[in-house]
N, C-alpha and C positions, 0 to 999 in steps of 0.2 A: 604468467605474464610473458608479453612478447618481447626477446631478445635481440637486440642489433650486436654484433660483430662489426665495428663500424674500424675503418684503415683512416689516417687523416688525409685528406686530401685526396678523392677516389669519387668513383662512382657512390659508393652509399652512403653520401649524403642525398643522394633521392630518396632511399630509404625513408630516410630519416623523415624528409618533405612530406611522402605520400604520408607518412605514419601522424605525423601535425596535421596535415588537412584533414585527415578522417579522424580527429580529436582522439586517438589511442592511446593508452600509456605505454612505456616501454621500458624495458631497460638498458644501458647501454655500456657497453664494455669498448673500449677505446685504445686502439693500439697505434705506435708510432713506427714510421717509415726507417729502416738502415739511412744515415744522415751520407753513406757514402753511395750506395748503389741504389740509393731512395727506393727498395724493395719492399715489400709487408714480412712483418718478422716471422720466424718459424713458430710461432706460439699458435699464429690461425690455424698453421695445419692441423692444430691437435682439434680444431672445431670443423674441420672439413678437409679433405687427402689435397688437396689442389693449394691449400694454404693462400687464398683469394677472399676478398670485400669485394661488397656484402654477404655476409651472412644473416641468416634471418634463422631465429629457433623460436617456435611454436608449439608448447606441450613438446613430444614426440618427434615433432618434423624439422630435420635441417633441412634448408634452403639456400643455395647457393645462386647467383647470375640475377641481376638488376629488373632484367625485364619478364621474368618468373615471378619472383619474389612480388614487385606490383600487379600482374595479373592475378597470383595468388592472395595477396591482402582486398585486390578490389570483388575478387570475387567471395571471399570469404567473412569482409567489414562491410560494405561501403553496400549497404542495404537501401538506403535512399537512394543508392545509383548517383553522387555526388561526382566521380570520379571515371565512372565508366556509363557506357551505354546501355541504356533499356534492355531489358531483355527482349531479343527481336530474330527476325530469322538472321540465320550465317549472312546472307550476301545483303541483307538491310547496308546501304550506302556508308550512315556512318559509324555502322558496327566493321564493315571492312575498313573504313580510313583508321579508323582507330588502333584495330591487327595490327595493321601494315606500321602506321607508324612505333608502334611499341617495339616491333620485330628491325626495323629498317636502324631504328636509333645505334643498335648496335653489329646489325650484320653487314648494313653499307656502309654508313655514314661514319664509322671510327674506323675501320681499316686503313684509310689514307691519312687520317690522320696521326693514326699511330704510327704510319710510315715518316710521316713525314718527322715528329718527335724521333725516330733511331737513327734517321739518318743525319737530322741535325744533330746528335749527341756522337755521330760520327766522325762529323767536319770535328767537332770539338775534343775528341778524345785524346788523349795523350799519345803518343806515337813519334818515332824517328823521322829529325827532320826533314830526311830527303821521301817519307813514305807520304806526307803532307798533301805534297802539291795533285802526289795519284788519288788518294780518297780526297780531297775537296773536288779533283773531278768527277768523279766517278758521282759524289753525292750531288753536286751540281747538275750532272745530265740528266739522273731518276728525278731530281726535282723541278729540271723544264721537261720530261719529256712526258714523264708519267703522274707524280705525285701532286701537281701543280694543276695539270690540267682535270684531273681527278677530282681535287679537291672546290675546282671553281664549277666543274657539272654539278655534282653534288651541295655545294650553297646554292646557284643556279637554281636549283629545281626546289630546296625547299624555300626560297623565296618568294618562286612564284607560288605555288601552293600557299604561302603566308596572306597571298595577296589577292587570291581567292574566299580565304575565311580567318578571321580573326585568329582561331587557333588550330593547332596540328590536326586533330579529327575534327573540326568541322567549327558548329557557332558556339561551343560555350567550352570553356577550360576540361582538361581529364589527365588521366595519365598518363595517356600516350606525351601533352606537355613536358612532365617531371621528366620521361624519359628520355625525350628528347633534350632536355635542356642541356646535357654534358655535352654533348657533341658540338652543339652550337655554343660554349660554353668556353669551349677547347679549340675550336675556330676561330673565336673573335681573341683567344690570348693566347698562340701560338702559329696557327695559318693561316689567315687574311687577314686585307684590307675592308675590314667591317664594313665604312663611306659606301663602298659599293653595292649594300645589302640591307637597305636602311628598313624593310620589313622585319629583320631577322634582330636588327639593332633595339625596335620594338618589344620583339619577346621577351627579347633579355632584361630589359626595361620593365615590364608588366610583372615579369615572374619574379622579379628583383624585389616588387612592390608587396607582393603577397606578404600575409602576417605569419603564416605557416613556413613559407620559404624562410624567413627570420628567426622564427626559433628555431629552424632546424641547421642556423647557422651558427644560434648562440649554443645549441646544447653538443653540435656537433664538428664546430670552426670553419671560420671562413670560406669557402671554396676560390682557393686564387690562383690554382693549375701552374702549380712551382712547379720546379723537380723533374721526374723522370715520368716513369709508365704510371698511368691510372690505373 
């Protein structure tokens, strides 16, 4: 049977979503976050060197990284093509939107905003009163100069995109969706003004709706992006 290494409150509750959508059993081993440095405890390293969620065990195979583990489940379950696209050539239009978005979810689109989560645990860290006033500037400047403007290209663009087709790769739901959904997830409850993204406000909305996205809320807890690093 197939195993989740699921962290709470993390990226692999998509996991968990693609695993509901393609009706698969699973099992699920559930670890809790350090309640001080909200870290994944050392017990995952013993299921992988990097001691990171998701994990994915299949027979034989660890699987480690979000957007592997869903190429690997849709390529190896998801035989109706429920989740992914037709078999078709490489550059077929929405066999590339679909790449791009599975791969973007976590190589463009979370870097700023994981910046922008350390830098605001910056402004707030503990430290000497008089060292205060330098790191609130200093976190002040990377978040107008770079982190900010960053973060508004980046919803900018998949907004539009939103507004081009109903879903991330094209007319109908996949799992370039699931995977995208942290990012935008983590956006609308940590770095934006949502109001100004009301496509994006949408997906959250739809995906929110799904019966799958639900149990994989009840079997895997809520997703409400407290705490520290995902």
């Amino acid at each position: 049977m197939i195993k989740v290494h699921h962290l709470e409150q993390s990226r692999s509750h998509r996991v968990l979503w693609m695993l509901e959508e393609l009706g698969l059993d699973y099992e699920l081993v559930c670890y809790k976050r350090d309640p001080d440095t909200w870290l994944a405890p050392p017990a995952l390293r013993q299921v992988h060197p990097l001691g990171k969620s998701p994990v994915l065990q299949d027979g034989d195979l660890v699987l480690a990284e979000s957007g592997a583990i869903l190429d690997y489940l849709a390529d190896r379950y998801d035989g109706q093509r429920l989740l992914s696209p037709e078999p078709m050539p490489a550059q077929a239009p929405e066999r590339v939107r679909y790449r791009y978005w599975l791969h973007y979810a976590e190589g463009s689109a979370m870097p700023p905003l994981l910046m922008a989560l350390v830098f605001g645990r910056v402004r707030s860290a503990p430290m000497p009163f008089f060292a205060k006033p330098i790191a609130k500037g200093i976190v002040d400047k990377v978040m107008k100069t770079f982190i900010g403007p960053q973060l508004r290209l980046h919803l900018g663009w998949m907004e539009r995109e939103l507004g081009e087709h109903p879903w991330f790769a094209g007319e109908r739901f996949s799992a370039a969706d699931i995977q995208m959904s942290f990012p935008v997830q983590a956006a609308a409850a940590r770095a934006a003004n949502m109001a100004d993204y009301p496509k994006l406000q949408d997906f959250l909305r739809r995906v929110g709706e799904r019966q799958a996205y639900q149990r994989a809320e009840a079997r895997g807890g809520v997703l409400t992006m407290v705490g520290g690093k995902q």
